[in-house]
C-alpha positions as CSV (number, residue, x, y, z in Angstrom):
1,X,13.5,1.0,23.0
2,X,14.2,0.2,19.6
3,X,14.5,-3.5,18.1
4,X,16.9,-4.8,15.8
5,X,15.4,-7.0,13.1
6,X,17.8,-9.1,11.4
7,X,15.6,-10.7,9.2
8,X,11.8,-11.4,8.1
9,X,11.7,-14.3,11.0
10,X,12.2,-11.2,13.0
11,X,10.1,-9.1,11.5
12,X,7.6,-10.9,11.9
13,X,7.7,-11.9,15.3
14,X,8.3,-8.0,16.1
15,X,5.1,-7.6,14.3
16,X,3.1,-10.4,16.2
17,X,4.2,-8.6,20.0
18,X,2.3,-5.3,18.5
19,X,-0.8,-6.9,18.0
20,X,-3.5,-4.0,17.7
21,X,-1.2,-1.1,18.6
22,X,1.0,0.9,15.9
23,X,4.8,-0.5,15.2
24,X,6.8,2.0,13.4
25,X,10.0,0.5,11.5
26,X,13.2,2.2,10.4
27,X,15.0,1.3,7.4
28,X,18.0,2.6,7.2
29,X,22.0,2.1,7.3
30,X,25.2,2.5,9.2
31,X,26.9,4.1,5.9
32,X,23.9,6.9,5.6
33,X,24.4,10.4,6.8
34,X,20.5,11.1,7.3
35,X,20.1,7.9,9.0
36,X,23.0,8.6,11.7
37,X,20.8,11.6,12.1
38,X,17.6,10.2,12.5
39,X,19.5,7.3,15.0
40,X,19.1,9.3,18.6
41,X,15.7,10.9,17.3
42,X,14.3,7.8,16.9
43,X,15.1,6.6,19.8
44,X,14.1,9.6,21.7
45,X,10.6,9.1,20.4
46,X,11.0,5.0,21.6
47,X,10.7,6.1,24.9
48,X,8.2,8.9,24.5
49,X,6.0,7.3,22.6
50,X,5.9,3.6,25.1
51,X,2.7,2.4,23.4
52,X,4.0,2.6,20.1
53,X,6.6,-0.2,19.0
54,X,10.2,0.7,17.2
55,X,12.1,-1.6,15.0
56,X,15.5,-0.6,13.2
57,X,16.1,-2.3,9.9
58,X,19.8,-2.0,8.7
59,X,19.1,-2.8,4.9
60,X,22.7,-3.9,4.1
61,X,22.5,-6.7,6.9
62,X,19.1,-7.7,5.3
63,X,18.7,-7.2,2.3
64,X,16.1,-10.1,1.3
65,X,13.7,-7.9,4.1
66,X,14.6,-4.7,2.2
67,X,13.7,-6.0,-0.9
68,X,10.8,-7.5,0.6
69,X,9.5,-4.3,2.0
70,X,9.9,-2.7,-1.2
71,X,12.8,-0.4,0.4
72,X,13.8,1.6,-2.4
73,X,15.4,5.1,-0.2
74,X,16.9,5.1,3.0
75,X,15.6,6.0,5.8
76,X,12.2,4.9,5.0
77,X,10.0,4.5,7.7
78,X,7.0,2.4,7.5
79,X,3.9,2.4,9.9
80,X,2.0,-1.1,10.8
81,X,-0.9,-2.0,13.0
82,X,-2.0,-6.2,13.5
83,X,0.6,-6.9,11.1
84,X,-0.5,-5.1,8.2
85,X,1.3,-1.7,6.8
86,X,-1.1,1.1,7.4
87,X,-2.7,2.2,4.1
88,X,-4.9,5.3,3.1
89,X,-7.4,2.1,2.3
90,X,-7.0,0.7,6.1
91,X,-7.8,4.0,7.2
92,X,-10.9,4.8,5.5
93,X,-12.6,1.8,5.1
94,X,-15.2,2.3,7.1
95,X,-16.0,6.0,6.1
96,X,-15.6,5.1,2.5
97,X,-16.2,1.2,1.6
98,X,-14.9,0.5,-1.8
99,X,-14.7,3.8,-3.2
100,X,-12.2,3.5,-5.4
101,X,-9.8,0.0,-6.0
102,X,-6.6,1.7,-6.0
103,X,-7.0,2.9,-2.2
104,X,-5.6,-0.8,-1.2
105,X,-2.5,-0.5,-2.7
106,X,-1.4,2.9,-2.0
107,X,0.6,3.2,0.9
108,X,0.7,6.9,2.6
109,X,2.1,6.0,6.1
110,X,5.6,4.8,4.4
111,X,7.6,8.1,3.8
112,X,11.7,8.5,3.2
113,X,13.8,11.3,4.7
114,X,15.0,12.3,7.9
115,X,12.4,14.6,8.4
116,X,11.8,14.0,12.3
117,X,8.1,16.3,12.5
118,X,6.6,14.1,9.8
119,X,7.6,10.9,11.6
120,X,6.6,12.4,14.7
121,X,3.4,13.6,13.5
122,X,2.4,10.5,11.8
123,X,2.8,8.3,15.1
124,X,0.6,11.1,17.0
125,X,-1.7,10.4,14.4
126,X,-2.1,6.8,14.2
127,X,-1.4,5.8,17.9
């Protein structure tokens, strides 16, 4: 199942109930074709993927959490685990402990597209 968020209350709450496991959110809008596209995929892989939590975002109904986010292209989808967005940093740590400062702030498990095999591969790969 997929959760509306309506705003960073919301969000955050949404975040909380994952805990430890992987929450994937949608960013997206009513008005975008690749987003109408990407609606009954994304929920197909809601109820695949039962371990994984799904959020839907509609950017024009919050746009403070858009902004927030740093939601610059719809969809975007971004990839979070015990609250925290997923980070090439986050995922490495322990192979690689402070390699190289820029690691922290560079988000690779955010992407923007409908491109249905790369959100589906990312999940399979961070469940």
């Amino acid at each position: 199942m997929v959760q509306i968020i309506n705003d960073m209350n919301e969000f955050k709450t949404f975040l909380t109930a994952a805990g430890h496991k992987l929450a994937v959110v949608e960013f997206s809008s009513k008005w975008c074709g690749p987003c109408k596209r990407m609606v009954p995929v994304f929920h197909a892989m809601s109820v695949k993927y039962q371990n994984v939590f799904f959020a839907n975002v509609d950017v024009n109904n919050s746009p403070e959490l858009a902004e927030t986010c740093h939601i610059k292209t719809i969809p975007t989808f971004q990839m979070f685990k015990k609250s925290q967005k997923v980070t090439l940093f986050s995922r490495i740590k322990r192979i690689i402990c402070c390699y190289r400062s820029e690691f922290m702030s560079n988000p690779i498990f955010e992407f923007s597209g409908a491109d249905a095999k790369k959100l589906e591969a990312k999940i399979q790969e961070l469940m």
